[in-house]
C-alpha positions in Angstrom: -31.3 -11.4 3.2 -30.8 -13.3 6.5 -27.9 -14.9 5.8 -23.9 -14.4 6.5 -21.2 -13.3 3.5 -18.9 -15.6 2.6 -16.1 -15.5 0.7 -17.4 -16.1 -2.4 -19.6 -12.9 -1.8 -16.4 -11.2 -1.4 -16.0 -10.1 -5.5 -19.5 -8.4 -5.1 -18.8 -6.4 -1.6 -16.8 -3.9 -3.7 -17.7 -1.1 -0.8 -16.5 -3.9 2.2 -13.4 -4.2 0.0 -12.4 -0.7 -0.2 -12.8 -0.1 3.5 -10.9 -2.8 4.1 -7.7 -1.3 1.5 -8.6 2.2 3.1 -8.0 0.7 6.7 -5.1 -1.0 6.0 -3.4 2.2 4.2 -4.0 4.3 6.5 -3.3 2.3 9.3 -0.3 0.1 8.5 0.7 -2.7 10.6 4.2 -2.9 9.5 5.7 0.5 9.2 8.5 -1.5 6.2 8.2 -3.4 2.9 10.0 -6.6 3.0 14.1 -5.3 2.0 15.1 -5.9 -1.8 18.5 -6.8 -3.3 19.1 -4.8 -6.2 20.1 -7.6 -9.0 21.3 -4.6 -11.3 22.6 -1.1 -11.2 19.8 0.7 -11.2 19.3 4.9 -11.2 16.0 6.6 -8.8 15.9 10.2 -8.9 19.5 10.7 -10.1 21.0 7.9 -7.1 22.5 5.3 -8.3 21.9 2.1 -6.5 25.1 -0.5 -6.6 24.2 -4.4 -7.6 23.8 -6.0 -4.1 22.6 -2.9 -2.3 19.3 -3.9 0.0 16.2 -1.2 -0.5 13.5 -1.1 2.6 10.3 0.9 1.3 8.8 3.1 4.2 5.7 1.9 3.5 4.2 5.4 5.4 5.5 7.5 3.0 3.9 6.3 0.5 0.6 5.9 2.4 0.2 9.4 3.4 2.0 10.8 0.0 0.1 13.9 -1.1 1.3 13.5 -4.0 -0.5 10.3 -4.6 -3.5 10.5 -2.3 -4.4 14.6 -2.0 -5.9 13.9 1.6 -4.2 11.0 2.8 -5.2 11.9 6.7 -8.6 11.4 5.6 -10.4 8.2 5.1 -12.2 8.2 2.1 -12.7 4.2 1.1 -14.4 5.3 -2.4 -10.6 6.7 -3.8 
């Protein structure tokens, strides 16, 4: 059709969508999650995080995370 998307179109651009996810994963514009205060003791991968202890997620790790991803230095939008 002739005329422009708008946001209500956005629910049916499902590709658009997951370019725009893929984009932003691979290219991350802050590097950090926002830092979390641990409310309660609380054990990762045999550490034990103290009450009152401040957690910052490196965001890029999880991004490019083989684990997670398989390829994650390729941009594939249909993950």
């Amino acid at each position: 059709t002739e005329r422009v998307p708008t946001m209500s179109d956005k629910p049916k651009l499902t590709y658009l969508n997951a370019v725009i996810m893929e984009t932003q994963r691979i290219a991350s514009l802050l590097p950090l999650a926002i830092p979390r205060e641990v409310s309660a003791p609380i054990e990762v991968d045999g550490f034990t995080f103290p009450k009152g202890s401040v957690i910052w997620s490196v965001l890029d790790s999880v991004h490019y995370d083989k684990k997670i991803w398989g390829d994650p230095e390729n941009f594939r939008p249909e993950r």
